[in-house]
C-alpha positions in Angstrom: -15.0 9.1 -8.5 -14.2 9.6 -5.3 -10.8 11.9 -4.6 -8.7 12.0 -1.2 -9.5 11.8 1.9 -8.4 8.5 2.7 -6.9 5.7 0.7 -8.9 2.9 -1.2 -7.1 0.2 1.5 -8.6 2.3 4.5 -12.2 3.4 3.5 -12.5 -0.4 2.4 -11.9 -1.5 6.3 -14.6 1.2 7.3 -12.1 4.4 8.0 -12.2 7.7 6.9 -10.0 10.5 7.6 -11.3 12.9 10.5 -13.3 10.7 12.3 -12.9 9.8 15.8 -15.5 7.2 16.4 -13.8 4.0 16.7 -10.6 5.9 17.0 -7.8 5.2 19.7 -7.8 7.6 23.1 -6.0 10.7 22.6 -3.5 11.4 24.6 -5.0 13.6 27.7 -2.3 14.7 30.7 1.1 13.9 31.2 2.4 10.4 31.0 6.0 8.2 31.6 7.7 5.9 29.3 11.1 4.1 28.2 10.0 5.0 24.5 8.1 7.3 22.6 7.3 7.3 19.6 6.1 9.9 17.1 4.2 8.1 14.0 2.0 5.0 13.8 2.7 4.1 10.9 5.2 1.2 9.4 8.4 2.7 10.8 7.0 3.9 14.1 4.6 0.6 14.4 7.9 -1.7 13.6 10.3 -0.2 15.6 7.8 -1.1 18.6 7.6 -4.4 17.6 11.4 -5.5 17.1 11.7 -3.2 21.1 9.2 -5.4 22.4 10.4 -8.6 21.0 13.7 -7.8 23.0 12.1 -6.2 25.9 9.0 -7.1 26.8 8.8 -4.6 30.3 9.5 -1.8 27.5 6.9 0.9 28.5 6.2 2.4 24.9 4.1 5.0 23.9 3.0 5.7 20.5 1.6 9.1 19.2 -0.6 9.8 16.2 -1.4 12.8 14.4 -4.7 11.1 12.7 -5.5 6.9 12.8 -2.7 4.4 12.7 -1.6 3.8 9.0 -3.5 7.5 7.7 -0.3 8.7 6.0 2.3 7.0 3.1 1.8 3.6 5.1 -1.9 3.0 4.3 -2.3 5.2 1.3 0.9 3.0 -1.2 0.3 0.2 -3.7 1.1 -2.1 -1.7 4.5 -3.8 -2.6 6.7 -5.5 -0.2 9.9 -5.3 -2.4 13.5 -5.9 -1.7 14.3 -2.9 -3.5 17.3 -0.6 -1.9 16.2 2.3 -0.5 18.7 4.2 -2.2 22.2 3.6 -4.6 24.0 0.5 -2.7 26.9 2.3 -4.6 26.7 5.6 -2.1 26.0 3.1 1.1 28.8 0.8 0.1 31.2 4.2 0.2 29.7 5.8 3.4 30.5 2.7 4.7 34.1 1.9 2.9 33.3 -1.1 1.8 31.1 -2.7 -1.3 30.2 -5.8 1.1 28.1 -3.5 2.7 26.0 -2.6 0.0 25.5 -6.8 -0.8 24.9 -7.1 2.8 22.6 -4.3 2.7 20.9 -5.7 -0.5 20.9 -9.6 0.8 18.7 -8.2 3.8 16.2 -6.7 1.8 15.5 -9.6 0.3 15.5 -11.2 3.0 13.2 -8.9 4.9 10.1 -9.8 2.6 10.5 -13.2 3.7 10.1 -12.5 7.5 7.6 -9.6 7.0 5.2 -12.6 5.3 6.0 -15.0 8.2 4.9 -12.6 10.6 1.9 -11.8 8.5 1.1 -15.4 8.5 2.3 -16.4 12.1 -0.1 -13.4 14.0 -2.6 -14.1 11.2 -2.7 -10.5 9.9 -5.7 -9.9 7.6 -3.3 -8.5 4.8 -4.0 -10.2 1.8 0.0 -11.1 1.0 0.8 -13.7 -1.2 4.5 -13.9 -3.2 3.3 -13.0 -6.3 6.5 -11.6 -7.9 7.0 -8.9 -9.6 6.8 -8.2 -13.8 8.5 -4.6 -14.9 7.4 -4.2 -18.4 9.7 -2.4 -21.2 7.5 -0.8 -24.0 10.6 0.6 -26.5 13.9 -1.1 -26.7 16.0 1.9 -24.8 13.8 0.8 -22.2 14.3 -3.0 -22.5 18.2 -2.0 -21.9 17.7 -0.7 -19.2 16.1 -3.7 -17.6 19.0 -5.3 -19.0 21.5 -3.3 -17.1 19.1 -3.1 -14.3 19.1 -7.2 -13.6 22.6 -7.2 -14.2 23.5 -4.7 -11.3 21.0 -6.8 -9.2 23.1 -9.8 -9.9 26.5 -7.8 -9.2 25.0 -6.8 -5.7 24.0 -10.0 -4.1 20.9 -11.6 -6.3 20.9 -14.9 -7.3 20.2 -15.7 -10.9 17.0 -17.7 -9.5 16.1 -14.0 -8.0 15.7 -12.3 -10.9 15.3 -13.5 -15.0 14.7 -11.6 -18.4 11.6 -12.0 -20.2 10.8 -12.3 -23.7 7.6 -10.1 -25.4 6.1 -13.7 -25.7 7.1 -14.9 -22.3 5.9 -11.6 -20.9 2.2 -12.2 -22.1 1.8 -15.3 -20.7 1.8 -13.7 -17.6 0.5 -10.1 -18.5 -0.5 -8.8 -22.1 0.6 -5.1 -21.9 0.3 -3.3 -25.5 3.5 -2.2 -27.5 5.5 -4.6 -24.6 9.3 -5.8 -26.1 10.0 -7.8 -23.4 10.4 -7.3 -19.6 11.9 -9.0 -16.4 10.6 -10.9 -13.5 11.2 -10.9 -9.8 9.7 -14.0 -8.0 10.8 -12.3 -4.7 8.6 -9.8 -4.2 5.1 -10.2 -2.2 1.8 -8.3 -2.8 -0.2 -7.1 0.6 -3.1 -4.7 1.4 -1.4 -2.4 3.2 -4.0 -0.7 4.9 -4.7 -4.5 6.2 -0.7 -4.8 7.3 -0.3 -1.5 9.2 -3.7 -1.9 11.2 -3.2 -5.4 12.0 0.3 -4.5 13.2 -1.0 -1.7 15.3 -3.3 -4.9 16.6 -0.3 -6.9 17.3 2.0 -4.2 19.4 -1.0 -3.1 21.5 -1.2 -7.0 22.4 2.4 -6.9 23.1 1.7 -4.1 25.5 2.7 -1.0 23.7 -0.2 2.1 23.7 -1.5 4.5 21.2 -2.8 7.5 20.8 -4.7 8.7 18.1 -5.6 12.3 16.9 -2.5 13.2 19.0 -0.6 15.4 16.9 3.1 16.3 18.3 3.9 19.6 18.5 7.6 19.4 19.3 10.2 17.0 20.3 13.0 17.4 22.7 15.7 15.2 24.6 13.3 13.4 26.8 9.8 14.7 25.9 7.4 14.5 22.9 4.6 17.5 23.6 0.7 17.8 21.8 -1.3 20.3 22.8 -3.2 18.3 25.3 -0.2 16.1 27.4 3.7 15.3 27.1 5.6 11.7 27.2 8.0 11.8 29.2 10.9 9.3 27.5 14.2 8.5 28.1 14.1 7.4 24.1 12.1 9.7 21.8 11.7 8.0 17.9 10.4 10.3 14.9 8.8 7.9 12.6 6.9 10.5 10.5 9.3 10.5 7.2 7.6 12.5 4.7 5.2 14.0 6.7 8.7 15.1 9.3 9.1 18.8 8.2 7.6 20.5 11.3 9.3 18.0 13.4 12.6 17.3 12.2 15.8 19.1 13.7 16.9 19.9 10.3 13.6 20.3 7.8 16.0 20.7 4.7 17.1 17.2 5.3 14.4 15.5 4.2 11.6 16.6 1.7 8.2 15.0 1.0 7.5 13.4 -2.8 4.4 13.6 -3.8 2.4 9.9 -5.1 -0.6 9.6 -6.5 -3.0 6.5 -6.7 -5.8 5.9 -8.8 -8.0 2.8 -8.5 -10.7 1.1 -11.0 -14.3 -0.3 -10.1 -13.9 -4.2 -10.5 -13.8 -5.5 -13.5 -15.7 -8.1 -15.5 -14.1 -11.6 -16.2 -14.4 -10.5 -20.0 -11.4 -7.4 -19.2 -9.3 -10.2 -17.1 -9.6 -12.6 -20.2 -8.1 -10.2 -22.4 -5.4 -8.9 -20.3 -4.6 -11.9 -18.2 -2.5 -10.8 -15.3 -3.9 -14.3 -13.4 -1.3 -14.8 -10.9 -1.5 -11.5 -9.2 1.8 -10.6 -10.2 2.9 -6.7 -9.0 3.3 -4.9 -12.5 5.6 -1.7 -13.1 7.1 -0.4 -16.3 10.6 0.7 -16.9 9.8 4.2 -18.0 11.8 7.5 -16.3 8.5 8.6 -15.1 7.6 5.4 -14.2 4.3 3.8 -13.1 3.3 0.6 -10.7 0.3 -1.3 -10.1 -1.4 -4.4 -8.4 -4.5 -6.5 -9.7 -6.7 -6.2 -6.4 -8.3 -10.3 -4.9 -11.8 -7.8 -5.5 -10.8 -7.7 -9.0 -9.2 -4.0 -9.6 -6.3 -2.4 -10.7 -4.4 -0.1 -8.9 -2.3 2.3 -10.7 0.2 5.1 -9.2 2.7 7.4 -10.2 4.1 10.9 -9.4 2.0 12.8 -11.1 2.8 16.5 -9.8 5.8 15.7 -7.6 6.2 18.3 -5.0 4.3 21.6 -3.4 6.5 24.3 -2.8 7.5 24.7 0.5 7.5 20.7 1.3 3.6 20.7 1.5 2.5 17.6 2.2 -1.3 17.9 0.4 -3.8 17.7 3.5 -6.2 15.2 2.7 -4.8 13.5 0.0 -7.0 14.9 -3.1 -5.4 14.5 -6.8 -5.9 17.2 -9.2 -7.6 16.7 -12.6 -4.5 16.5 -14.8 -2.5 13.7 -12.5 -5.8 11.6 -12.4 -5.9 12.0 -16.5 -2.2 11.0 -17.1 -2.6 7.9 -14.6 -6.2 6.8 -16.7 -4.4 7.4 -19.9 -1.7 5.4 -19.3 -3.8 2.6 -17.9 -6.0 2.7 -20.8 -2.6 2.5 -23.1 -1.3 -0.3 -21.6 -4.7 -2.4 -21.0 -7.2 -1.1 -23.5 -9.6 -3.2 -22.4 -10.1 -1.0 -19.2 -11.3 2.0 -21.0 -15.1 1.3 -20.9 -14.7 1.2 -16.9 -14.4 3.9 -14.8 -12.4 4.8 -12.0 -13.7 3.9 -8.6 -10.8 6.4 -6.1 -8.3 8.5 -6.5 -5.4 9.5 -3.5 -2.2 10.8 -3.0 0.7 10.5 -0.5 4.2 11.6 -0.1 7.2 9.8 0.7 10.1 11.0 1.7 13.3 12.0 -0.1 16.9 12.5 1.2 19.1 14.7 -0.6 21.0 11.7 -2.4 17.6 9.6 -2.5 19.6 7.4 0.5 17.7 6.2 3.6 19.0 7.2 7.1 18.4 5.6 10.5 20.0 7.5 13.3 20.5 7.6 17.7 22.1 9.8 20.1 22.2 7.9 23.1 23.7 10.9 24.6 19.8 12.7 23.8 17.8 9.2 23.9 16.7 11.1 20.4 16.4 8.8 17.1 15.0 8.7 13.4 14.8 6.5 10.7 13.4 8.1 6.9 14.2 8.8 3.2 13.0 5.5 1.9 12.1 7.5 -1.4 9.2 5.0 -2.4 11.0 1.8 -1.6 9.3 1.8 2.3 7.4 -1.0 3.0 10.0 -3.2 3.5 12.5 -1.0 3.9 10.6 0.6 7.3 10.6 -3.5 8.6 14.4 -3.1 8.3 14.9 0.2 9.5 12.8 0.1 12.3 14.8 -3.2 13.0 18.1 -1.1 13.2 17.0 1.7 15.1 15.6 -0.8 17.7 18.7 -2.6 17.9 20.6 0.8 18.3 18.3 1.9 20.9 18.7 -1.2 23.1 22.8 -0.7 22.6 23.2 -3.2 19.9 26.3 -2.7 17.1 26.3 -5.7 15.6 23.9 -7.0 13.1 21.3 -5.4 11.4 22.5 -2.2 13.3 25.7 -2.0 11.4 23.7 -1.9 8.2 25.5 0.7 6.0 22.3 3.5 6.8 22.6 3.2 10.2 24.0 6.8 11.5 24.3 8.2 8.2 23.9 12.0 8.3 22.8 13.4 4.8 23.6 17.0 3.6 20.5 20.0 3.3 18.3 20.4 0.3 18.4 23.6 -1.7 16.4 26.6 -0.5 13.5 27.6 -1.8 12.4 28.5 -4.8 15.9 26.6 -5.4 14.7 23.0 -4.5 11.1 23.3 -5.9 12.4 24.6 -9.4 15.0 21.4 -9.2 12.4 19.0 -8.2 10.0 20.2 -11.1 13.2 20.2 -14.1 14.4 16.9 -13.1 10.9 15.4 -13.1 10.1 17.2 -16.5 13.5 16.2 -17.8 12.1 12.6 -17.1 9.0 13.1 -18.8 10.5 14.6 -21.6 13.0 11.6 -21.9 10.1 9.2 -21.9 8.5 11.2 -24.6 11.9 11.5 -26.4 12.0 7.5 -26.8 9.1 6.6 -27.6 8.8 9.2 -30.2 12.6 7.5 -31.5 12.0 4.1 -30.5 15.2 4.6 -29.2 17.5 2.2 -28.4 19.7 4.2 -26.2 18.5 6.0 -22.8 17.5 9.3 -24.1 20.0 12.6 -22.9 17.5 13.7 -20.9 17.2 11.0 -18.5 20.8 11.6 -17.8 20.3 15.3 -17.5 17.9 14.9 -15.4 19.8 12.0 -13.3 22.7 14.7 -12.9 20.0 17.2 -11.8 18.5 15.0 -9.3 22.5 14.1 -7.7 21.6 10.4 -8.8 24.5 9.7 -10.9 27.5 7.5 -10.1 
């Protein structure tokens, strides 16, 4: 099995993690711009697009730590969901009014449509299709949750054609998952590879005129400057686009704090496995469980499976090359095998990890001074790939003056409090996720038809309560 370095998505297109053959210019000397921006990844790689599609004269300058798309925006499992980055409850009251949060909802879903028209349009070699989405209940506790879950959905802006309950039998037609009671499915959501997306949209803005520079690595950011060790960027504008990966960079550290994901990735299996398990329109798959898990059936015949596995390094390390240790990588295979027995003769192709990044109340934030030229968008907490579309949209729009629109969108200039201290926030990280775990444990051990106490305790722990 191979472990770390690089994600399945990337060492599939030829990319490993160190190499500069085939790599991007670094930045050498001192160079102008209107815009810098620190990250090429989604956010960073967006927020030049949507600048550019306004501006075309826009002198922008992207800068790279490592290869366009090395961190959370090549290494995820690839789902372009319309799922909040955050409670549309706390955005509808930072913004004093609950149309916000529909708004803010109603855009999300939105968002996947135009992030697959571009796809298509500038013939991005992505692999997206719609496929939907099927989250899978395996106790009754569970399965009311889903229950509450769709009906939240439908009291914040989706229509009953966007979302639908589905029986144990229903549910098998599409996927046959063992000990499954029922589930729901979301047509809205589309599958990509999204080591294929955040490459070809690197592509797309060079095109367009922007210019990166890999194995650049920022060493501080200031009101008109971005420095690395070998040449500055001299910008009116200066973006941080690095979300989990922004603790040497941010103004603040405690603001944000990276979450640790881990990935895990089978050889491709034979027609026999598919047969038994179904799964033949490439739906996305996730369960419904506190600790939760989500997955994607690969066009080279895999599965993809991910989950937290052990959630954060103290001192909001961010894992260096993406290895998983022993135990995460058993947990993930032992809950595939649970779930599709027929997977347990085959072996596991790749492992990685990756960290997203987490506000203190698990909201997103997308923030300018045009008094510094200095901006930020982050804290999708696992929800980014469509969320960094819409928040790079925002912060473009801001930049270029722009209050209407998808720059009023209720996490535009949102200023979220500090984490804890340490040892304070990595002993609250570790019990909230082991409160979860235990929860999980706690109902299937009951087949419990309530959400277990521990969920909540841990919800309260977390700050994710109403």
């Amino acid at each position: 099995m191979r472990n770390g370095e690089i994600s399945y998505w990337m060492q599939s297109r030829g990319l490993a993690s160190g190499r500069r053959d085939g790599a991007r210019a670094e930045l050498n000397g001192d160079v102008d711009a209107d815009v810098c921006i620190v990250g090429a990844g989604f956010t960073g790689l967006w927020a030049a697009y949507h600048l550019l599609l306004r501006d075309r004269a826009l002198r922008i300058v992207i800068l790279e730590r490592e290869i366009a798309g090395y961190g959370a925006s090549g290494r995820n499992a690839g789902w372009l969901s319309p799922l909040v980055p955050g409670n549309r409850r706390v955005f509808s009251r930072s913004a004093g009014s609950r149309e916000a949060g529909v708004r803010l909802q109603r855009r999300m879903l939105e968002a996947v449509d135009e992030v697959l028209g571009i796809v298509e349009r500038e013939s991005i070699d992505a692999a997206a299709i719609r496929s939907g989405n099927v989250v899978v209940a395996r106790n009754p506790a569970a399965m009311q949750r889903l229950r509450d879950r769709l009906a939240a959905d439908r009291a914040w802006g989706y229509t009953v054609a966007e979302g639908a309950e589905l029986s144990a039998a229903e549910l098998a037609e599409r996927i046959r998952v063992r000990g499954a009671v029922g589930g729901l499915f979301y047509p809205t959501v589309g599958r990509i590879d999204p080591g294929g997306l955040v490459r070809g949209l690197a592509a797309l803005v060079e095109r367009r005129g922007a210019v990166i520079h890999e194995h650049s690595e920022v060493t501080g950011i200031a009101s008109g400057v971005a420095r690395t060790a070998s040449g500055s960027v001299r910008a009116r504008v200066v973006l941080r686009c690095t979300e989990g990966y922004s603790v040497d960079l941010a103004d603040d550290p405690r603001r944000i704090i990276p979450i640790n994901s881990s990935i895990i990735i089978t050889e491709p299996l034979p027609q026999q496995v598919w047969d038994e398990i179904g799964w033949n329109r490439r739906e996305l798959f996730s369960d419904a469980a506190h600790v939760f898990s989500y997955s994607q059936r690969t066009d080279d015949g895999r599965i993809l499976l991910g989950g937290r596995g052990n959630p954060y390094r103290f001192g909001s390390g961010t894992g260096g090359d993406g290895r998983v240790d022993r135990a995460t990588v058993e947990a993930l295979t032992s809950r595939l095998h649970a779930m599709f027995p027929a997977t347990a003769a085959h072996g596991i192709a790749h492992a990685w990890s990756g960290v997203l990044g987490v506000t203190r109340d698990w909201c997103a934030s997308v923030r300018f001074d045009p008094s510094s030229g200095l901006g930020h968008a982050q804290g999708y907490a696992g929800h980014g790939v469509t969320s960094a579309y819409l928040a790079a949209k925002t912060l473009a729009e801001r930049v270029l003056g722009e209050r209407d629109g998808d720059a009023a969108l209720p996490w535009a200039g949102r200023q979220t409090r500090n984490w804890e201290p340490e040892p304070i926030r990595w002993a609250g990280v570790h019990a909230m996720y082991r409160m979860f775990a235990f929860a999980d444990w706690d109902e299937e051990r009951r087949g419990a038809t309530r959400t277990s106490i521990f969920a909540r305790l841990g919800s309260r722990l977390a700050g994710l309560h109403e």
